[in-house]
N, C-alpha and C positions, 0 to 999 in steps of 0.2 A: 499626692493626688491633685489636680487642677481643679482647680474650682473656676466652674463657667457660668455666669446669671443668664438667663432666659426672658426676655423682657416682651411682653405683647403689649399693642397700644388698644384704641378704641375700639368696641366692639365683639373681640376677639373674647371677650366673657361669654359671648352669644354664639360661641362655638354651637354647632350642636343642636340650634334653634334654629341661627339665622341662615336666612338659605343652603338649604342641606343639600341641594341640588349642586351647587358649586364648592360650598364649603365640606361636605358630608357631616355627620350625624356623632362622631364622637365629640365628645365636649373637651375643654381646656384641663378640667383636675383631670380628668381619663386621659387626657395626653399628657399631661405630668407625670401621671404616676408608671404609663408606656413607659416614658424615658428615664423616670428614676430606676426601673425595674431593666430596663438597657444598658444603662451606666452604673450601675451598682455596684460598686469599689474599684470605678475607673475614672469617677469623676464626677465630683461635688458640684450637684445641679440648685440653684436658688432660681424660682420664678417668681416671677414681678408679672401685675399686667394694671391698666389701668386707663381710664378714659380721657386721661387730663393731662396733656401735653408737659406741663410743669413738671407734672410730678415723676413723669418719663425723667427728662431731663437732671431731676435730681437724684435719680435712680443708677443712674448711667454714671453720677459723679460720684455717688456712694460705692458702688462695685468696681471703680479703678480705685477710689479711698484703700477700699479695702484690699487691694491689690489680687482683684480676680484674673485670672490669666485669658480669659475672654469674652464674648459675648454672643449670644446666639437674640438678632430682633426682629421683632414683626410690627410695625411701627402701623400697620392698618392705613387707611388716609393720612394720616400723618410722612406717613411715606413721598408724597407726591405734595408737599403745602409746606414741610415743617423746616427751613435756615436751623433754627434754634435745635433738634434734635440732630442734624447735621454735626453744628458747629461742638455739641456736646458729646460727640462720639472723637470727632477729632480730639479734643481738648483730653480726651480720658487716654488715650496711646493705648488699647485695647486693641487684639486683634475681634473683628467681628464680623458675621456674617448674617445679611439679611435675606429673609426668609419668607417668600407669597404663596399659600396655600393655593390660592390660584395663578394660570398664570397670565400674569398682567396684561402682556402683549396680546393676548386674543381679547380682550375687554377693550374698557370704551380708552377712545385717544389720550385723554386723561393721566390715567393711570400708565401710561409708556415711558413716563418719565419719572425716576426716583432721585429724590435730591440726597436722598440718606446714600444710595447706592456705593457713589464714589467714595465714601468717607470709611468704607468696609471692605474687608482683604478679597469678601466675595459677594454674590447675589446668587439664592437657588427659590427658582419660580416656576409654578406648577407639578412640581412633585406630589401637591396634598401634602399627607404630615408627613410622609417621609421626610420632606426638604428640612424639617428639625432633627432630624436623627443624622441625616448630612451632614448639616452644619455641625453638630455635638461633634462627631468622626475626626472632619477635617480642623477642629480646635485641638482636638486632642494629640493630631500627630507635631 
């Protein structure tokens, strides 16, 4: 069975709260448990989430450590600011793919640009949660 870590960065605790309008209304353990009930004896899901750039970064080295077969991230702002989560995706040889609940390119000019993007086998933006249930799919084949 594959074991994939699921890593959300800042904010994404406020699933659920924080604008529901864009983000919608389930939370982050309620989308855990969606996809451990999805993947349930097709693939060993670990989620991580966290508001602190660092500890992202040390997260990402623990699950190639541990020799996880991939990554499913939502890196939040950290997406469009973070070299250092970039360079630690690289550095892991994980296949990964990141994942915007919303999609980026209809928001502000900002957010058009992901420095993580290129360092990931793909980018799914604007699906809402599906785009993590994508990503789980396309690690698994």
């Amino acid at each position: 069975m594959k074991k994939i870590g699921i890593i959300n960065g800042p904010n994404l605790d406020r699933l659920g709260k924080r604008e529901p309008e864009i983000y919608g209304s389930t939370t982050l353990a309620q989308l855990a448990r969606q996809l451990q009930a999805e993947f349930n004896g097709k693939a060993a899901l670990e989620f991580f989430q966290s508001n602190i750039e660092g500890e992202i970064v040390g997260k990402i080295a623990a699950f190639a450590d541990a020799k996880f077969d991939g990554l499913v991230v939502n890196f939040g702002a950290y997406t469009h600011t973070s070299v250092a989560l970039r360079d630690a995706l690289l550095g892991a040889h994980l296949p990964a793919v990141e994942v915007h609940i919303s999609n980026i390119y209809k928001r502000e000019e900002f957010r058009h640009t992901s420095l993580t993007a290129p360092a990931c086998a793909g980018m799914i933006s604007g699906l809402g949660l599906e785009g993590y249930f994508a990503a789980v799919r396309f690690l698994l084949k």
